[in-house]
C-alpha positions in Angstrom: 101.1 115.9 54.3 101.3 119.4 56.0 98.5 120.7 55.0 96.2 117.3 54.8 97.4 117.0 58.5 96.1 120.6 59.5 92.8 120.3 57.5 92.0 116.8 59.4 93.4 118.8 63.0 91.0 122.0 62.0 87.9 119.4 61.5 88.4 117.3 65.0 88.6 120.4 66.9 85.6 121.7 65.1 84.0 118.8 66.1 85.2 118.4 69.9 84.2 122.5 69.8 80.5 121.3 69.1 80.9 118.0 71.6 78.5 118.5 74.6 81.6 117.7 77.3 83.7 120.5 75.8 80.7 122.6 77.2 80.4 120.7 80.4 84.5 120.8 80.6 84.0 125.1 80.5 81.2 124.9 83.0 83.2 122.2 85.2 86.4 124.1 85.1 84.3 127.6 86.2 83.1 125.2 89.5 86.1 124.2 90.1 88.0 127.9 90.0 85.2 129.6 92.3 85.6 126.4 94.9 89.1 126.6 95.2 89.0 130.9 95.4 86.4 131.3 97.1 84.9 128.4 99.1 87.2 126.0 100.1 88.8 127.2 103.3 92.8 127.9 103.4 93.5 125.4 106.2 91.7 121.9 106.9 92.7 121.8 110.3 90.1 121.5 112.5 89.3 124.0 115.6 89.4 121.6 118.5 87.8 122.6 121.8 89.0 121.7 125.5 86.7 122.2 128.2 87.5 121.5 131.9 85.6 120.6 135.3 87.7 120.2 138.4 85.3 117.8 140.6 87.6 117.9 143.3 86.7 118.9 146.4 89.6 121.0 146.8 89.5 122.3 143.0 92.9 123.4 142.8 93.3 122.6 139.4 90.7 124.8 138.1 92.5 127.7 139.9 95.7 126.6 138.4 94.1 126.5 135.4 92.8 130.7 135.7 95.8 131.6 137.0 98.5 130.4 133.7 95.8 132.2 131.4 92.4 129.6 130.5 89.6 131.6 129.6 86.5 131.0 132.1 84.4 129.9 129.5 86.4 126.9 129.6 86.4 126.0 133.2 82.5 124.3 133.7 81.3 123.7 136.6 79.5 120.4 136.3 79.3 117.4 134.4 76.1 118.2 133.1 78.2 121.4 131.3 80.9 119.3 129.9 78.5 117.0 128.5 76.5 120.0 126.7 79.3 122.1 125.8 80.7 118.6 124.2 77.3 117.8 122.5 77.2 121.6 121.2 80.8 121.2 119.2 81.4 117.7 117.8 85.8 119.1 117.7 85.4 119.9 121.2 87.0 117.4 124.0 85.8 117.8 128.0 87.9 116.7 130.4 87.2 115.9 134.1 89.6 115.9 137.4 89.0 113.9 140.3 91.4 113.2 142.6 94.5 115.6 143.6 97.6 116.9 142.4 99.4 113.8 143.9 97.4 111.3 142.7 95.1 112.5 139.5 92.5 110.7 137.6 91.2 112.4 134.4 87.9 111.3 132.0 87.8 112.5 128.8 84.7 113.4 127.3 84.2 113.1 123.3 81.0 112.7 120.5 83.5 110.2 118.6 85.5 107.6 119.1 88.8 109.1 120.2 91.6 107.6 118.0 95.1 106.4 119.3 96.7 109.0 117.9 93.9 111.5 119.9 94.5 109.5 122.9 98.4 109.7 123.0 98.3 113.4 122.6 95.8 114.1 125.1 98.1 112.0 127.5 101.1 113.9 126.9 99.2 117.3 127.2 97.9 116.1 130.8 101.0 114.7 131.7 103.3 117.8 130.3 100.3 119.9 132.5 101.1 117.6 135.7 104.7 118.0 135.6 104.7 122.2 134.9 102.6 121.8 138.0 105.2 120.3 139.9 107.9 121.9 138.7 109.4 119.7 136.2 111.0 120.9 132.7 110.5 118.0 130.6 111.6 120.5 127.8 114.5 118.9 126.1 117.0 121.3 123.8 117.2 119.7 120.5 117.9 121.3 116.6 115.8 120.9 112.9 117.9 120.0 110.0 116.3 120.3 106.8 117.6 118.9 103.6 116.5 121.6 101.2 115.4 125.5 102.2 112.0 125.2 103.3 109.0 126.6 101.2 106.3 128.2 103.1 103.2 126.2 104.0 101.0 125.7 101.1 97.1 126.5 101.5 95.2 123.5 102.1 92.9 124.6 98.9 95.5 125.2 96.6 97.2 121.4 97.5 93.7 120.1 95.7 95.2 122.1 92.0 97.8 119.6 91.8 95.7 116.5 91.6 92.8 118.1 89.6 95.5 119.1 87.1 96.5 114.8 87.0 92.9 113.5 87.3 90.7 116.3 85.6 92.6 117.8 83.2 95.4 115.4 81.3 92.6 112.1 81.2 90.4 114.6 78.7 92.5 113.0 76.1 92.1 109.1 77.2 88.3 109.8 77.3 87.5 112.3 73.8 89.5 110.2 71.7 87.3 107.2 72.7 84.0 109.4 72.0 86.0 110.5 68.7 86.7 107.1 67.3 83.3 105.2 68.4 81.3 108.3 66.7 83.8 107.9 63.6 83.1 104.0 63.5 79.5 104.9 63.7 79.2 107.2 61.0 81.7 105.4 58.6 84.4 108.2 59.0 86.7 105.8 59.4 86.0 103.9 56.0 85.9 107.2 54.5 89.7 107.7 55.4 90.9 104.7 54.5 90.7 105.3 51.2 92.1 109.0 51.9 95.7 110.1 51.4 95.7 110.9 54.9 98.1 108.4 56.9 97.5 106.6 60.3 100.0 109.2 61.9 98.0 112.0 60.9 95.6 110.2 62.3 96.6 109.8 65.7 98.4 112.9 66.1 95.8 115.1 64.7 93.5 113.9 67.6 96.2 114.0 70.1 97.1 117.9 69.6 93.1 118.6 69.7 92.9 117.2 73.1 96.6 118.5 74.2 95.2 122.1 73.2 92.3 121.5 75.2 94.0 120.4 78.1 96.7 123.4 77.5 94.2 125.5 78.2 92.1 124.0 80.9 95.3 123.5 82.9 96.9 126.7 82.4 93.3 128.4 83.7 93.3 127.0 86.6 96.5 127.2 87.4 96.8 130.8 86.8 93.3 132.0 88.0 93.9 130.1 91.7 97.8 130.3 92.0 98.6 132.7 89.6 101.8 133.7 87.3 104.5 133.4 89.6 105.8 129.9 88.7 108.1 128.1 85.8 105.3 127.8 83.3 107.6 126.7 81.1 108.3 123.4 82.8 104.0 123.2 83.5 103.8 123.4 80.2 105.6 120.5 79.0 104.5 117.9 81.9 101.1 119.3 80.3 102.4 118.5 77.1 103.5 115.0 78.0 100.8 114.1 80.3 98.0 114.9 77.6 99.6 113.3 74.5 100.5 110.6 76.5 96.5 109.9 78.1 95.5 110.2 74.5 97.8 107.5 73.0 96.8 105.3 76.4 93.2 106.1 75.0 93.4 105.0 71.9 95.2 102.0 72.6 92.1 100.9 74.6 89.9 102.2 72.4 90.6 100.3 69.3 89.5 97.0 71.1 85.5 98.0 71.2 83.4 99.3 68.6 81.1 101.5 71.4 80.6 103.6 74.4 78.9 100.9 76.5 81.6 97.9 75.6 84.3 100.4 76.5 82.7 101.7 79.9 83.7 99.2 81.9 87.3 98.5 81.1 87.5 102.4 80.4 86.3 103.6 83.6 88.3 100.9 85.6 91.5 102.1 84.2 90.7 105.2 85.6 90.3 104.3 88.4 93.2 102.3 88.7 95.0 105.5 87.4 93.6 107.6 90.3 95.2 105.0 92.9 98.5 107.8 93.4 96.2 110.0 95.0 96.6 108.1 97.8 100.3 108.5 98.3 99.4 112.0 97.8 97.5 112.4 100.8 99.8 110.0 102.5 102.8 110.1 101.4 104.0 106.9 103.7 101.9 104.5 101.6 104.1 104.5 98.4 104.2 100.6 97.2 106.6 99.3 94.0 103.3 98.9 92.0 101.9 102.3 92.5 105.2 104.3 91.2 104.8 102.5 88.0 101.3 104.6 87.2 102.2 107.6 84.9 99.8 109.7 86.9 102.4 108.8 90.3 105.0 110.6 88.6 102.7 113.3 87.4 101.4 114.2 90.4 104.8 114.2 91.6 105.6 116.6 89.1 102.9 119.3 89.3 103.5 119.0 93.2 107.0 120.5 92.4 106.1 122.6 89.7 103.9 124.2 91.3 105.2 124.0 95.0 109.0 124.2 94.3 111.3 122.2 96.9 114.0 122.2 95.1 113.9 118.2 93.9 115.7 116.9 90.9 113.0 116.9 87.8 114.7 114.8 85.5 114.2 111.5 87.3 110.6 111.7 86.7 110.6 113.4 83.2 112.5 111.3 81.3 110.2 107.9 82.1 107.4 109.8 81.3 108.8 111.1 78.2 109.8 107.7 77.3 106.4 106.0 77.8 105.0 108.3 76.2 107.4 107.7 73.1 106.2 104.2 73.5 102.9 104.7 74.3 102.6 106.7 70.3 104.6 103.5 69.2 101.8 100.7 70.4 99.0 103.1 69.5 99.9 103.6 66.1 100.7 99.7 65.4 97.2 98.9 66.9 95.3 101.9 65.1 96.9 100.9 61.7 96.4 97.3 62.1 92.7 97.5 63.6 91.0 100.6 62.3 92.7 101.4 59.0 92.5 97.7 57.8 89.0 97.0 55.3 87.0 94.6 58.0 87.6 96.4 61.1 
């Protein structure tokens, strides 16, 4: 079985070798490692811009302003200014005093609509500004307790490995093992190894490890071109592991219910998309819903997020539901491959 098992592994990754999307996988991963090195930026935070035109008559507040430290090219001196210094920066926000330090009126200037969130902050700015003017600390003393030692700040391109590692690299298996067993059906491969010693284990397993060495070393790649070795690879390398074998079992499972690429499309492509829905608690972590924790790429991405950016959380609660579903994933692929594709008539 040994050695029937590594002749049948040796020919599928011959053939996923000579498979256009292995090339366009090399070519993709390449993109993706020069992006995240070179192009994307470290932070995402946006530059904002505050420019400022006392229309008073008196225009205290622009000499206020000079004195605790504003640069002049801040301070306009019309609104004619703030308008073009607000149209030349789409961040920036120009803001206008009328009145007097007794009874101030401010109008904010802005390209955009300016969201709540905007608006509150801009309030407290100008109202934390009106007290320092009158003399009023409105600093309160208060004290941080974190749960766990604190990491440093991650770089804002190096959050996107995380994510690429549960959405690009581990659903190479749920999608080759698709190609793999519509070109089998095709070309009568399939018939051919019925009548083979070769069992539906080898089958499925055989095809599985292809994919999982792929993915090993897609995922290791990236991960150590853009973050580099200083991490428990170890522990990457068996959510890899999981992950991958798992995707390909998921695959299959579909798989076996359509005899080509264009019946499988549809279903196949929605299920990815469905399986991409975590990504959103990702980038906001307060929109975590029952239903969404129950996708195995949820507790994926929670993985490679700790992996990779240690907090010091608890691993196991996560590991061993994926390592059970993925023990029952193998369980429902092999009962539908043996009694759909190695049965004469399917």
């Amino acid at each position: 079985m040994t050695k029937g098992w590594f002749n049948l592994f040796r020919k599928d990754l011959v053939i996923a070798f000579r498979n256009a999307l292995f090339w366009v996988l090399l070519v993709t991963l390449a993109i993706m490692i020069i992006f995240i090195k070179f192009i994307i930026p470290d932070s995402q935070e946006t530059n904002e811009l505050g420019y400022f035109y006392d229309k008073s008559e008196a225009g205290v507040m622009a000499e206020i302003l000079r004195h605790s430290g504003l640069e002049e090219a801040y301070i306009l001196n019309s609104t004619d200014e703030i308008e073009a210094a607000v149209a030349d920066s789409p961040q920036s926000v120009g803001i206008i005093f009328e009145g007097s330090l007794e009874e101030p009126s401010f109008t904010i200037i802005h390209q955009s609509e300016i969201s709540s969130y905007q608006r509150k902050m801009i309030d407290a700015s100008l109202e934390a500004l009106m007290a320092r003017i009158g003399g009023v600390n409105r600093q309160g003393s208060y004290e941080v307790a974190f749960l766990r030692p604190q990491t440093a700040p991650i770089s804002g391109k190096l959050a996107a490995i995380p994510p690429l590692l549960a959405f690009e690299v581990l659903i190479l298996g749920f999608m080759f093992i698709a190609v793999f067993m519509f070109q089998e059906k095709e070309e009568g491969s399939i018939r051919a190894y019925r009548i083979s010693p070769g069992s539906t284990a080898t089958y499925i397993l055989s095809k599985a490890l292809v994919f999982l060495a792929i993915g090993l070393v897609y995922g290791l790649a990236l991960v150590m071109l853009t973050i580099g070795i200083k991490l428990n690879y170890g522990m990457l390398i068996l959510i890899l592991t999981l992950g991958s074998i798992l995707y390909s079992f998921l695959g299959a499972i579909v798989a076996v219910f359509f005899n080509n690429i264009s019946e499988w499309f549809v279903v196949g492509t929605g299920l990815l998309m469905v399986n991409m829905a975590p990504v959103i608690s990702h980038m906001y972590p307060s929109f975590s819903p029952k239903w969404i924790t129950y996708i195995p790429s949820y507790s994926i991405l929670s993985l490679f997020n700790e992996i990779l950016f240690p907090t010091g959380k608890n691993l196991m609660p996560w590991i061993i539901p994926l390592t059970l579903g993925t023990v029952a994933a193998y369980i429902v692929c092999y009962l539908l491959v043996d009694g759909k594709l190695m049965k004469e008539g399917h």
